[in-house]
C-alpha positions in Angstrom: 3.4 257.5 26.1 3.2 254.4 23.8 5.1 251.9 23.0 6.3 252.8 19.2 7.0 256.7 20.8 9.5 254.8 23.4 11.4 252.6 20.9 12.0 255.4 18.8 13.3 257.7 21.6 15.5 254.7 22.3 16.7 254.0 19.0 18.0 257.7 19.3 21.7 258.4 19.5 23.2 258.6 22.9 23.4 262.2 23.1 20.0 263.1 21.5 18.4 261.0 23.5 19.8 262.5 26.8 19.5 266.1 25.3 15.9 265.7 24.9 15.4 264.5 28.1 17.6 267.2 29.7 15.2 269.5 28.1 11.7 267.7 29.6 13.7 268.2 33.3 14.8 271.5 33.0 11.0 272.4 32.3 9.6 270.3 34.9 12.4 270.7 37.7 14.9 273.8 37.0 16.0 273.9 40.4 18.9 271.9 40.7 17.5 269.9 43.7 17.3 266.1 44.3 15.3 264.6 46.8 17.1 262.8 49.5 15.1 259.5 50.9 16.2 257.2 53.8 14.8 253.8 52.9 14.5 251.1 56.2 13.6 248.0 56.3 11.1 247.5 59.3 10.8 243.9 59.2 13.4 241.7 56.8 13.6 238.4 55.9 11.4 235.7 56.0 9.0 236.9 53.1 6.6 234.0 51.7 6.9 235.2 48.2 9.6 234.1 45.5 10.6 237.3 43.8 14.1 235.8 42.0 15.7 238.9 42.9 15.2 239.3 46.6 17.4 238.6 49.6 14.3 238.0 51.9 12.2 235.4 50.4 12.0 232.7 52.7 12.5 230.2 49.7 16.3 231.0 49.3 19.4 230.5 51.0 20.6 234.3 51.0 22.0 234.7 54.6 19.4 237.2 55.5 17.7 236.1 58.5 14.1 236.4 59.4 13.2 239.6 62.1 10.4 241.0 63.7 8.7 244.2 63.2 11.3 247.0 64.2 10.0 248.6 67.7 8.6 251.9 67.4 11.1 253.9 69.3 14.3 252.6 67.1 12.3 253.4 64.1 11.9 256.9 65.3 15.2 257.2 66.6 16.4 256.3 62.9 14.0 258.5 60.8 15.0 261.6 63.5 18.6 260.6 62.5 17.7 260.5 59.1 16.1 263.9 59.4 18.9 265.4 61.0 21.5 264.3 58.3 19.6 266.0 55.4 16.5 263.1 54.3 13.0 264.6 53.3 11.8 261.3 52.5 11.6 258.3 55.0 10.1 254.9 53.5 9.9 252.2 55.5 9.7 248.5 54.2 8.6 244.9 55.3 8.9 241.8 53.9 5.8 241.0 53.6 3.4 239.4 50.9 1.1 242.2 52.1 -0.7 243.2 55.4 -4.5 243.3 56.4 -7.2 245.4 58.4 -7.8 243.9 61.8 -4.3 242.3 62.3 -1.8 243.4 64.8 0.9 243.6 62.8 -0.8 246.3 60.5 -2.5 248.0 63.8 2.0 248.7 64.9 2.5 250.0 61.6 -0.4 252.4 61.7 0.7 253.4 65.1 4.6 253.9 63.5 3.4 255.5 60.9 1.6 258.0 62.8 4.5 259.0 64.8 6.8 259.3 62.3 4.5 261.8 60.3 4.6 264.1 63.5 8.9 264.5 62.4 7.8 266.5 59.3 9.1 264.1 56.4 7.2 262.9 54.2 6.6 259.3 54.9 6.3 256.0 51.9 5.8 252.7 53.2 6.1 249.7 51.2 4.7 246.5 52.4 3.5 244.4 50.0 -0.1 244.0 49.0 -2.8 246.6 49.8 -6.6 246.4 49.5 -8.8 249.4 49.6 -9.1 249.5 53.4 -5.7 249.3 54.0 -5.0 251.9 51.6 -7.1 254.5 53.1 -6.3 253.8 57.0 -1.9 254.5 55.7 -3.4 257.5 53.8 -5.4 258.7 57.2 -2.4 257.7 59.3 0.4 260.1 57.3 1.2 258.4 55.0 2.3 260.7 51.8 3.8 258.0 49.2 3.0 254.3 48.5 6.0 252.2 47.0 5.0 249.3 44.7 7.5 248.9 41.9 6.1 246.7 39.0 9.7 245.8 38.2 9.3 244.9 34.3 6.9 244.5 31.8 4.1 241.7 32.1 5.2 239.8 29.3 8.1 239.0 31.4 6.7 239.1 34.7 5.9 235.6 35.1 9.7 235.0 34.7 10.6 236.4 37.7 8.0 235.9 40.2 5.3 233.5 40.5 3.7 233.9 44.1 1.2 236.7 42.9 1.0 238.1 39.0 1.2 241.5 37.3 -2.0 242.5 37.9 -2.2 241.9 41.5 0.6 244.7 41.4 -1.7 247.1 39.6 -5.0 246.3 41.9 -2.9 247.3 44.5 -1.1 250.6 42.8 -5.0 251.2 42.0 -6.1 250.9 45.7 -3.3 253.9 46.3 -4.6 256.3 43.7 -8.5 255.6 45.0 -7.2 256.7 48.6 -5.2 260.0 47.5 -2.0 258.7 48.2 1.4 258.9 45.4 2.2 256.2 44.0 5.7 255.6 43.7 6.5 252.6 40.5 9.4 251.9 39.0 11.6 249.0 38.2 15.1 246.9 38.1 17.4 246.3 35.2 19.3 243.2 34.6 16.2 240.3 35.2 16.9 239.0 32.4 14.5 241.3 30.2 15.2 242.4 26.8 15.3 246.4 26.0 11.4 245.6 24.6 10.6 244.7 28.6 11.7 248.0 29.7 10.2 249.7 27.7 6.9 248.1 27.8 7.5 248.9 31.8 7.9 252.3 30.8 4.7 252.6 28.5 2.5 250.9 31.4 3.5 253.5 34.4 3.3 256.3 31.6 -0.2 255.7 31.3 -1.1 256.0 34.6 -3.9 258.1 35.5 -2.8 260.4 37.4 1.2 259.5 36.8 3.5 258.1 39.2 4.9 260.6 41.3 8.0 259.0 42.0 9.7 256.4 39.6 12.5 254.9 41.1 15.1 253.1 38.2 16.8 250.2 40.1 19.5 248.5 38.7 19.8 244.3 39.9 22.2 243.7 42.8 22.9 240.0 42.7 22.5 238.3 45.6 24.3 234.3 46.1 21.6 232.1 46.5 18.5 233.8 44.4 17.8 232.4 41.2 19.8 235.9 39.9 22.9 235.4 41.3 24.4 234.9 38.3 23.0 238.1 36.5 25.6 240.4 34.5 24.3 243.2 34.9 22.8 246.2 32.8 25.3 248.2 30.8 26.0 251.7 31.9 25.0 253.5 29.1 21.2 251.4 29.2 20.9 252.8 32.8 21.2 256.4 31.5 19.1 256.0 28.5 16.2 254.0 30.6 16.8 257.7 33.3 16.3 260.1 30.4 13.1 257.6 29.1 11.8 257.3 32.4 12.1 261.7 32.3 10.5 261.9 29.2 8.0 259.5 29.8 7.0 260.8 33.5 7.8 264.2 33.2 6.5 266.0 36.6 7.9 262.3 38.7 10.9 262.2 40.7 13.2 259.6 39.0 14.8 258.3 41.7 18.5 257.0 41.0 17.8 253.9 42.8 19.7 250.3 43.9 22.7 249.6 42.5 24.4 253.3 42.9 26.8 252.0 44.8 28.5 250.4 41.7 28.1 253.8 40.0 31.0 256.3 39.3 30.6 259.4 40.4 31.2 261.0 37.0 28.2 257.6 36.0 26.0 259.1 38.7 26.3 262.6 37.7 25.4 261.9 33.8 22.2 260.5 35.4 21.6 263.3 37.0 22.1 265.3 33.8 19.4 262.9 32.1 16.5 263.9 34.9 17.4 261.6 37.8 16.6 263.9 40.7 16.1 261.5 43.8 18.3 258.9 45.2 18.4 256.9 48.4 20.6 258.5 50.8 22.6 256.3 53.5 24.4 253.7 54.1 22.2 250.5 53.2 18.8 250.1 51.5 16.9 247.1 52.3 19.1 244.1 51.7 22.4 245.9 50.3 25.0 248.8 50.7 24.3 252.1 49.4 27.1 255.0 49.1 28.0 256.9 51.9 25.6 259.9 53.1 28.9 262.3 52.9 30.2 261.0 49.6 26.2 261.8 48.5 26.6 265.5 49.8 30.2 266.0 48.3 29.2 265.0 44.7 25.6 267.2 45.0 28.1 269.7 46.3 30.4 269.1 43.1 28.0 269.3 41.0 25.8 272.3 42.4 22.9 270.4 43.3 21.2 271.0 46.6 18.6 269.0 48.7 14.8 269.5 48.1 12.5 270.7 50.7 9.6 268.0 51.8 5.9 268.6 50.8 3.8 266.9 53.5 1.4 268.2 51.4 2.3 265.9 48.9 -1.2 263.4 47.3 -1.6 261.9 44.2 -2.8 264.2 41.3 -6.3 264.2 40.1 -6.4 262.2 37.1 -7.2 263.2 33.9 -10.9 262.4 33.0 -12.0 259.8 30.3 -9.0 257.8 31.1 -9.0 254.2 33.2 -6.8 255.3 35.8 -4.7 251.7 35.7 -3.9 250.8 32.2 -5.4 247.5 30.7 -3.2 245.0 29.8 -4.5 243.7 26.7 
């Protein structure tokens, strides 16, 4: 989808706009199911890289203390648990700048990621920067899903982070596709972007070739002592409209209700819902911050007659469309 298409979706009234989109999701996804992921962080804190937003750079003050890698048999222990209480989904994440072939530290995660495969989830990892042997050795190890959110648009990525750039994002979301994984890509409202940012975010993972398969919508959580700790926030009614574009945009993804849901009504989350979110995090914490409650998740699907989706360890990227790049150019 282009740019001009998106601004004039968004320049929609409220209700069209989220009509439309209901429309796209009922043709995509009539069942009424949302997927339920457990995200865990394997390794926090202590990150090299400045991202503005995070609680685990090294460079700020956030309270978040540098760990080790997670041993194997707790992170089982947790993604059984998470099994048990409903998750199809279990993505696990380090704060890292990246990780390399022929290190230890990637050799334990290959080995955790292989284990957890065997529990019948699918499995996402996110851990930072991937080249093309990395890729394939998580693709041959289980893994089903790559997380690598490019957060906003490139015009205003430079404002938030300056420890790697844009396109390093999309070598490495290009790395996934060549090794058959999904690539899950979305973004967080309230860096400071204008409503041009998001949608230029939008356009870029539209044109991806194949398209995300999961495009988790993030709004900011402040944290004291990043550069952001000051942020006010995204209005509700932007978070719905950037759910339905994000639907209409990526019609066959998951749009994942992501961070910041735990400032959401229930009658918020549920209009989200309505738009074409159909995946949250379920738990009680995502990386850094609180998340709502895994019961309170159940009794508002319950409410609203949604049930949980099956996994699909099946689950690999699309083949992409031919005579297309599969990354987009950024000229």
């Amino acid at each position: 989808m282009q740019f001009a298409e998106l601004q004039q979706l968004h320049a929609l009234p409220f209700f069209d706009l989220i009509q439309r989109s209901r429309r796209v999701h009922e043709t995509h996804w009539p069942e009424n199911e949302v997927q339920l992921c457990t995200l865990l962080s394997i390794k926090t804190g202590g990150c090299s890289e400045d991202c503005s937003y995070c609680a685990q750079s090294a460079r700020y003050s956030t309270g978040v203390a540098a760990e080790r890698l997670m041993e194997k048999e707790e992170i089982l222990d947790r993604a059984r648990l998470a099994r048990e209480q409903g998750s199809t989904r279990f993505c696990m994440g380090a704060a890292w700048k990246g990780v390399k072939d022929g290190t230890s530290r990637f050799e334990q995660v290959l080995d955790i990621v292989s284990s957890v495969s065997e529990l019948g989830m699918e499995v996402c990892t996110t851990l930072g920067e991937l080249g093309p042997v990395e890729a394939a050795k998580l693709k041959e190890a289980g893994v089903t899903a790559y997380n690598h959110n490019i957060d906003t648009s490139p015009e205003h990525y430079a404002n938030i982070v300056s420890t790697h750039n844009f396109q390093d994002r999309l070598n490495t979301l290009r790395h996934v596709q060549d090794a058959g994984m999904s690539v899950c890509s979305g973004g967080i409202l309230g860096l400071g972007e204008k409503t041009e940012d998001r949608l230029r975010m939008l356009e870029i993972l539209s044109n991806f070739n194949p398209q995300p398969e999961s495009v988790p919508i993030n709004s900011l959580v402040p944290i004291p002592g990043t550069p952001l700790a000051e942020s006010q926030g995204v209005d509700s009614f932007e978070v719905v409209r950037m759910i339905a574009l994000a639907r209409i945009a990526v019609p066959k993804a998951k749009v994942r209700l992501s961070a910041g849901r735990k400032q959401m009504s229930e009658e918020m989350q549920a209009l989200c819902f309505f738009a074409g979110a159909n995946s949250i995090f379920y738990g009680d914490k995502l990386l850094t911050t609180g998340n709502p409650q895994s019961q309170a998740d159940l009794a508002l699907m319950k409410k609203l007659g949604l049930r949980p989706q099956q996994p699909n360890r099946d689950l690999s990227a699309p083949e992409p469309e031919a005579c297309r790049p599969l990354v987009p150019a950024l000229a």
